[in-house]
C-alpha positions in Angstrom: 103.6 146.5 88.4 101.2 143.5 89.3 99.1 146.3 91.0 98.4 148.4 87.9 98.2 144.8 86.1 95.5 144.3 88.0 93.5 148.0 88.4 93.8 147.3 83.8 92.3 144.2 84.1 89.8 145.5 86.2 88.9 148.4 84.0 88.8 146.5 81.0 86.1 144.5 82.5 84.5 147.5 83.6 84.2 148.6 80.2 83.5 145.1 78.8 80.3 145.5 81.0 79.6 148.8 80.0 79.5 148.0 75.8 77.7 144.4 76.5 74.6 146.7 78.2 74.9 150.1 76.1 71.4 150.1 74.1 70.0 147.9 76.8 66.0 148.7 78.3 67.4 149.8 82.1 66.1 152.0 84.0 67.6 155.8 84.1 67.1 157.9 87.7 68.2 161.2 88.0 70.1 162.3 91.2 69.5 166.1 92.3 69.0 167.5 89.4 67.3 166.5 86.1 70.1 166.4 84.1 72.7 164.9 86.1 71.8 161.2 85.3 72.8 157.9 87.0 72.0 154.4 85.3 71.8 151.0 86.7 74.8 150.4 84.8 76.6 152.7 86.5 75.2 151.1 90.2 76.2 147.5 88.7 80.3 148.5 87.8 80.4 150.3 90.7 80.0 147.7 92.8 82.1 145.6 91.1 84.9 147.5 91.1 84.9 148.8 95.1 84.1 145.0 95.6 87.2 144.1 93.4 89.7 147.2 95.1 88.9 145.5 98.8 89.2 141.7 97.3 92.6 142.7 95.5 94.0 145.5 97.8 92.1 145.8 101.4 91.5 149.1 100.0 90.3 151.1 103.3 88.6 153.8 101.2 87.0 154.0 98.0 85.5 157.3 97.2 83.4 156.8 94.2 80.8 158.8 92.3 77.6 156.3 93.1 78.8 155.8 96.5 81.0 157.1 98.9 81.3 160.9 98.2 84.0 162.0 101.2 86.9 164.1 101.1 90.0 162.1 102.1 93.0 164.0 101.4 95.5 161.9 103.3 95.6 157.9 104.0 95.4 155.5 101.6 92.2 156.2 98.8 90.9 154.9 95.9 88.8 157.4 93.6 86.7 155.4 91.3 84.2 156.3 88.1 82.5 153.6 87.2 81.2 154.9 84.0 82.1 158.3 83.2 79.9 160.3 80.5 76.3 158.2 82.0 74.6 160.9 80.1 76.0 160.3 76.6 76.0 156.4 77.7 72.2 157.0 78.3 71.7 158.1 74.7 73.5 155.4 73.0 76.3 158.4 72.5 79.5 156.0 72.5 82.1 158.9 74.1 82.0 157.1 77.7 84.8 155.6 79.9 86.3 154.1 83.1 88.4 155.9 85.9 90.6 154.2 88.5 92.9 156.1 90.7 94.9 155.0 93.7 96.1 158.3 96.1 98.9 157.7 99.2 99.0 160.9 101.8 97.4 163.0 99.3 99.3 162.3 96.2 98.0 159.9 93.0 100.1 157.5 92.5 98.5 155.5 89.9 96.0 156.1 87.4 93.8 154.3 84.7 91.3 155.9 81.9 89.7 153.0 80.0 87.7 153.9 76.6 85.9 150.5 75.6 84.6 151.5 72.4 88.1 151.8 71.0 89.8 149.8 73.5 92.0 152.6 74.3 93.8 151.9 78.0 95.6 154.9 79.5 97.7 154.9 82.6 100.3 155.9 84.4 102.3 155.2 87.6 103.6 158.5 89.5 107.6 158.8 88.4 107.0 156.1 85.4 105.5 158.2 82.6 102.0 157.8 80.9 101.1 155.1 78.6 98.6 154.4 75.6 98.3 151.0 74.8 102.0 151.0 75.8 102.9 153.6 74.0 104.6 156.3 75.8 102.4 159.4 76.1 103.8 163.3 75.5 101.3 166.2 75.4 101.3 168.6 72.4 104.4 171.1 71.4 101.5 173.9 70.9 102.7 177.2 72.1 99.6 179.5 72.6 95.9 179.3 72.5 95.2 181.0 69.2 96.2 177.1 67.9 95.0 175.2 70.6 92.0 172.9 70.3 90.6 172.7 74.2 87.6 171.1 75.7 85.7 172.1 78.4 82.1 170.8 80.1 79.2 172.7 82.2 78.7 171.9 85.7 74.8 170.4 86.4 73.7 173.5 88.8 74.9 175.4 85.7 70.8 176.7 85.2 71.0 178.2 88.8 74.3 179.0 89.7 75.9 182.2 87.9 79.5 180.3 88.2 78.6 178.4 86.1 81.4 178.3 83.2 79.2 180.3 80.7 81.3 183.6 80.9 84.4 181.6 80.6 83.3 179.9 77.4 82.6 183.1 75.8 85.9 183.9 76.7 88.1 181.0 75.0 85.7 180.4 72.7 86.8 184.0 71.2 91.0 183.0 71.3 90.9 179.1 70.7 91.5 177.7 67.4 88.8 175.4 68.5 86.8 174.7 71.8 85.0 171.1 72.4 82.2 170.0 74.8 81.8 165.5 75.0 80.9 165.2 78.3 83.4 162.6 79.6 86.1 164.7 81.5 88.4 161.6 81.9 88.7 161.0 78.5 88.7 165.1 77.5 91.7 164.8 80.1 93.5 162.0 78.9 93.4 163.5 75.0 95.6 166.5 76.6 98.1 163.9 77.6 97.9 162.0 74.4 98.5 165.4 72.6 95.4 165.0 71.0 94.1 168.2 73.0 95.6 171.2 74.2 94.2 171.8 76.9 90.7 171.1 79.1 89.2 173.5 81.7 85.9 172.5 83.8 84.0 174.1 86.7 82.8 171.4 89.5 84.4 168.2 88.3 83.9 165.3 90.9 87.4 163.6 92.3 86.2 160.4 90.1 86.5 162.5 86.7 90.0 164.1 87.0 92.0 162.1 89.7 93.0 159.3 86.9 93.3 161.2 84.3 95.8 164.5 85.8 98.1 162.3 86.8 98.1 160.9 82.8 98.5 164.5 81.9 101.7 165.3 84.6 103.8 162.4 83.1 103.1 163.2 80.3 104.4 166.5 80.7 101.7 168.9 81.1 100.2 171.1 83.7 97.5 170.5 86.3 96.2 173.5 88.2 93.4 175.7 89.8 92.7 177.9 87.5 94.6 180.6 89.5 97.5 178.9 87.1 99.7 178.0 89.7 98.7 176.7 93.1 98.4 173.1 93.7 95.3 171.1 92.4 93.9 168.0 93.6 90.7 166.1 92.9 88.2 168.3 95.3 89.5 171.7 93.4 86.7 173.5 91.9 88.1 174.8 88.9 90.4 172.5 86.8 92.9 174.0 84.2 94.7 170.9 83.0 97.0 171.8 79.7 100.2 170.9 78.0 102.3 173.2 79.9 103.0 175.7 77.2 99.6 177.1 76.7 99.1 176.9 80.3 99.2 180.5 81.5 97.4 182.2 78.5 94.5 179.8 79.3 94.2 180.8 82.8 94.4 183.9 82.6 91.7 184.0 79.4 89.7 182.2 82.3 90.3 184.7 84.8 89.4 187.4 82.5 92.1 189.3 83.0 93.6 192.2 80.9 97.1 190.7 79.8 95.1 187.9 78.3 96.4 187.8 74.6 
């Protein structure tokens, strides 16, 4: 394990950095649209970490949200966030985190969600189970949605595109015990493989926000999926139904909108 050793050691830093400059008088810019926020925090971990990934690993490709933004479904890649939920970090709004994955020919194979403000480390190795603080992850035993609590988030074009997740929340917001909105997909993700979720669903996710966290959510024995419920999901899929397995199919097809949705 000296590998995912090291990818913790580098996430705890990560964060360390992140909590020493939260409050701090940076400057906040604002990529294509006004609310999608990026910080010079964000800029400053970034670099440390894809600096840290070659250093450590001769990592040939790091696709990461405040850099390299390509595609790369085979080969060796490393998906990076260096601070996910910059707009609650931002506003002093302590629900932020950090998000390592490693992916081999198109599979993740490792996988690390680090929550500094209550020094809560997740990971997982593919085949080796999920782990909180070393203790071994399962997802929830809930059986349908009428006693699920889920999460979701809004994509940033949601004010001009019509797909845009609205419809959908109307939707599950009717059957769901209980329906959240944080804004830090990683760790939304990682509470379904900690059981303290249900299930999360999100339009437009970036491969840094769910490539760590879905593989924490498969060992611990959930479900990762497009939200046609059943075809493969990776980081680039546009719709992400993540759940604890049992609730899985009732939740996509609430999303779908279809009939047989009870």
């Amino acid at each position: 394990m000296p590998q995912l050793e090291s990818v913790i050691a580098l996430t705890r830093e990560a964060g360390r950095i992140q909590c020493e400059r939260l409050g701090g008088a940076w400057a906040v810019e604002h990529k294509v649209q006004a609310i999608n926020l990026v910080t010079v925090v964000d800029r400053e971990i970034d670099a440390l970490i894809v600096g840290e990934l070659r250093r450590l690993f001769g990592a040939p490709v790091v696709v990461s949200e405040e850099g390299d933004h390509r595609g790369a479904e085979s080969g060796d890649v490393w998906i990076v966030d260096p601070l996910d939920g910059t707009t609650n970090y931002a506003h002093g709004y302590p629900v932020f985190a950090v998000s390592i994955a490693h992916r081999v020919e198109g599979e993740t194979v490792l996988g690390v969600v680090y929550d500094p403000n209550r020094d809560e480390l997740f990971c997982a190795e593919r085949g080796a189970g999920a782990f909180l603080n070393g203790q071994r992850l399962r997802v929830s035993s809930t059986p349908d949605l009428l006693h699920a609590l889920v999460s979701t988030g809004f994509p940033y074009d949601r004010a001009t595109n019509p797909d845009n997740n609205a419809e959908q929340f109307r939707r599950v917001s009717r059957k769901a015990q209980a329906v959240r909105r944080v804004g830090a997909a990683a760790l939304d993700m990682a509470y379904v493989a900690a059981g303290r979720q249900d299930g999360h669903w999100e339009r437009g996710l970036g491969p840094w926000d769910g490539a760590a966290a879905a593989l924490l959510i498969t060992e611990a024995g959930g479900r990762v999926t497009p939200m046609d419920g059943a075809g493969r999901w990776t980081p680039w899929t546009l719709w992400t139904v993540a759940t604890n397995g049992l609730i899985h199919d009732e939740l996509a097809r609430t999303l779908r909108g279809e009939a047989t949705a009870r």
